[in-house]
TORKOL-4160 file (C-alpha; in steps of 0.2 Angstrom, whole numbers, padded with zeros to 4 digits, m for minus):
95
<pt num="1" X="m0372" Y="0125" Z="m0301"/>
<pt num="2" X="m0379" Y="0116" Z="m0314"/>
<pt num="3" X="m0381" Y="0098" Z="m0311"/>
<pt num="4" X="m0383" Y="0083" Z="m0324"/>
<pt num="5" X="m0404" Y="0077" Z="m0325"/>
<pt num="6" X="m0398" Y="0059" Z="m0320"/>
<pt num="7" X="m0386" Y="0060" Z="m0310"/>
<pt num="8" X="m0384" Y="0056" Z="m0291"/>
<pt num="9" X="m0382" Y="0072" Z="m0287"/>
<pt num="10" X="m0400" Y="0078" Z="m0296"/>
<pt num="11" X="m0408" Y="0064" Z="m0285"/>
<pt num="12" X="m0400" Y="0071" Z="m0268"/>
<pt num="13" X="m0405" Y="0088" Z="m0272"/>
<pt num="14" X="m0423" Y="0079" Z="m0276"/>
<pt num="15" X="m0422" Y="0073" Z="m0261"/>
<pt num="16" X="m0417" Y="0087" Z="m0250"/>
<pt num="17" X="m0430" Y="0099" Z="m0257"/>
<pt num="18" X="m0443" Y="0085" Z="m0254"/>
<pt num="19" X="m0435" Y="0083" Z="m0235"/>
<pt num="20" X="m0436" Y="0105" Z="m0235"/>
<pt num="21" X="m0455" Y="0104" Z="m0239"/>
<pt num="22" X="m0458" Y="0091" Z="m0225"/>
<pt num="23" X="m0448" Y="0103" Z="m0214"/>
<pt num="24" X="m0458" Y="0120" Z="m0218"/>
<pt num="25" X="m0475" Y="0111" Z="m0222"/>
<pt num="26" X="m0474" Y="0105" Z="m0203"/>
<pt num="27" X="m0468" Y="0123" Z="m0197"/>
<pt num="28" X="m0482" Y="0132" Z="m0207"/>
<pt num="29" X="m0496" Y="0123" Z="m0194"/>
<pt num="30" X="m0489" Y="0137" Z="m0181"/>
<pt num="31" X="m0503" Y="0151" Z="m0176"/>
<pt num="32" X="m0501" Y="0165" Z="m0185"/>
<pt num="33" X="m0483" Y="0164" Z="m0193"/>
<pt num="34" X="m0486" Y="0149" Z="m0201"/>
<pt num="35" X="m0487" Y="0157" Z="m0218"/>
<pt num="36" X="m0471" Y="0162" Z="m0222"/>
<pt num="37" X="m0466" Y="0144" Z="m0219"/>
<pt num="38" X="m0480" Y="0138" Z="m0229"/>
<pt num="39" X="m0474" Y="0147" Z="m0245"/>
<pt num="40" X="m0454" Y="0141" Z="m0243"/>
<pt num="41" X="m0466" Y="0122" Z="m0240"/>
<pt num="42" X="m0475" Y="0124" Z="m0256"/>
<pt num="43" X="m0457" Y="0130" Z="m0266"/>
<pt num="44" X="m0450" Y="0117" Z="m0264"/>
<pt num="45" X="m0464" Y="0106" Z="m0266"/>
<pt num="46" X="m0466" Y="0112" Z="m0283"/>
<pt num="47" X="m0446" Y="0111" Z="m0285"/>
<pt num="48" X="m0444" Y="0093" Z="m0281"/>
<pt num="49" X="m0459" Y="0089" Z="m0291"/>
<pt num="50" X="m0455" Y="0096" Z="m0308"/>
<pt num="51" X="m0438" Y="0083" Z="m0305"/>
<pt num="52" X="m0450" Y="0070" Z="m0302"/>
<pt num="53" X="m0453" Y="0070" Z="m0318"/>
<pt num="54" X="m0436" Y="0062" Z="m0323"/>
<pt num="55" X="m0431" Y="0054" Z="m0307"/>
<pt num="56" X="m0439" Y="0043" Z="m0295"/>
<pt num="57" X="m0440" Y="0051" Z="m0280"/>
<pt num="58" X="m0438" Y="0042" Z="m0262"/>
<pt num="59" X="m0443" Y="0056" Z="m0254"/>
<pt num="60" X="m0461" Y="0057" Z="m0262"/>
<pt num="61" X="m0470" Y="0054" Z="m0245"/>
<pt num="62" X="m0462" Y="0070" Z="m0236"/>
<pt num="63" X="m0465" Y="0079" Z="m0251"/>
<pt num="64" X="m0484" Y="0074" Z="m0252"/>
<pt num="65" X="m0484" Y="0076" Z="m0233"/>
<pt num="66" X="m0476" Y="0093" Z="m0232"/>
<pt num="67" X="m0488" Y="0100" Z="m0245"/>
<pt num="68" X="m0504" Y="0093" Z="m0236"/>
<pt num="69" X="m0496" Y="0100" Z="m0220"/>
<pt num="70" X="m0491" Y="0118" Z="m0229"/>
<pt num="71" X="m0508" Y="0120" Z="m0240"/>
<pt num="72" X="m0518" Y="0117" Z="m0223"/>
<pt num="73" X="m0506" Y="0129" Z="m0212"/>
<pt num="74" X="m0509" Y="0142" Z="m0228"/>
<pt num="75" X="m0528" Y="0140" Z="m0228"/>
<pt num="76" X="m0531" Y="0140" Z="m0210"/>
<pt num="77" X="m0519" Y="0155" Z="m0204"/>
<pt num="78" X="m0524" Y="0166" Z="m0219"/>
<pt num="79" X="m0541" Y="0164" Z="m0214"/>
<pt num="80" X="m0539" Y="0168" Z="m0196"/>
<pt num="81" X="m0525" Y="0181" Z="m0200"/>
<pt num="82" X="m0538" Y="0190" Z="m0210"/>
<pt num="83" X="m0553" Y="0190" Z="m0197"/>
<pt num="84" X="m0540" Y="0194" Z="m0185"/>
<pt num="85" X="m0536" Y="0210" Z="m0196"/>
<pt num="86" X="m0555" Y="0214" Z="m0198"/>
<pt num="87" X="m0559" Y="0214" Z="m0182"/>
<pt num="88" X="m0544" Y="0224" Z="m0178"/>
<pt num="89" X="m0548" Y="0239" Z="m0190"/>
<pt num="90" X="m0564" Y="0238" Z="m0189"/>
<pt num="91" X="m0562" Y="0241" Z="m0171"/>
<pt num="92" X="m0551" Y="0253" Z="m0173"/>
<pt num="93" X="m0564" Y="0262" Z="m0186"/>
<pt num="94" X="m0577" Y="0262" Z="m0172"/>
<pt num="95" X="m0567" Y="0273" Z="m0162"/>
């Protein structure tokens, strides 16, 4: 469905992607299956933002906060996700 740049349905789907990112940047701070979440966060981070640019966006706080929230959850859980996976095959190699 292709929606008019200015109209009040552009701003609600603005502010539902910015509401989504909040939602999944939040659920991206769980251990280990955060990072799923994190991705779907940073989507529709990137969604809402590139309407920004025509429309003011209500939503901009949940937005910001949902990509903070996402880029930490991604950043953390990869990392331990990875030394988890070292560990694991490296243990697995010893034996």
């Amino acid at each position: 469905m292709k929606v008019e740049p200015n109209s009040p349905a552009a701003k609600l789907a603005m502010m539902k992607e910015s509401m989504r990112c909040l939602v999944f940047g939040v659920l991206a701070l769980l251990p280990i299956i955060g990072i799923p979440f994190a991705l779907v966060a940073l989507w529709s981070s990137y969604v809402a933002s590139r309407r920004e640019r025509q429309l003011w966006n209500p939503g901009r706080r949940h937005r910001i906060a949902g990509l903070l929230c996402a880029s930490f959850g991604a950043l953390v859980w990869s990392v331990f996700d990875t030394i988890l996976i070292y560990h694991a095959v490296s243990h697995f190699a010893d034996t």
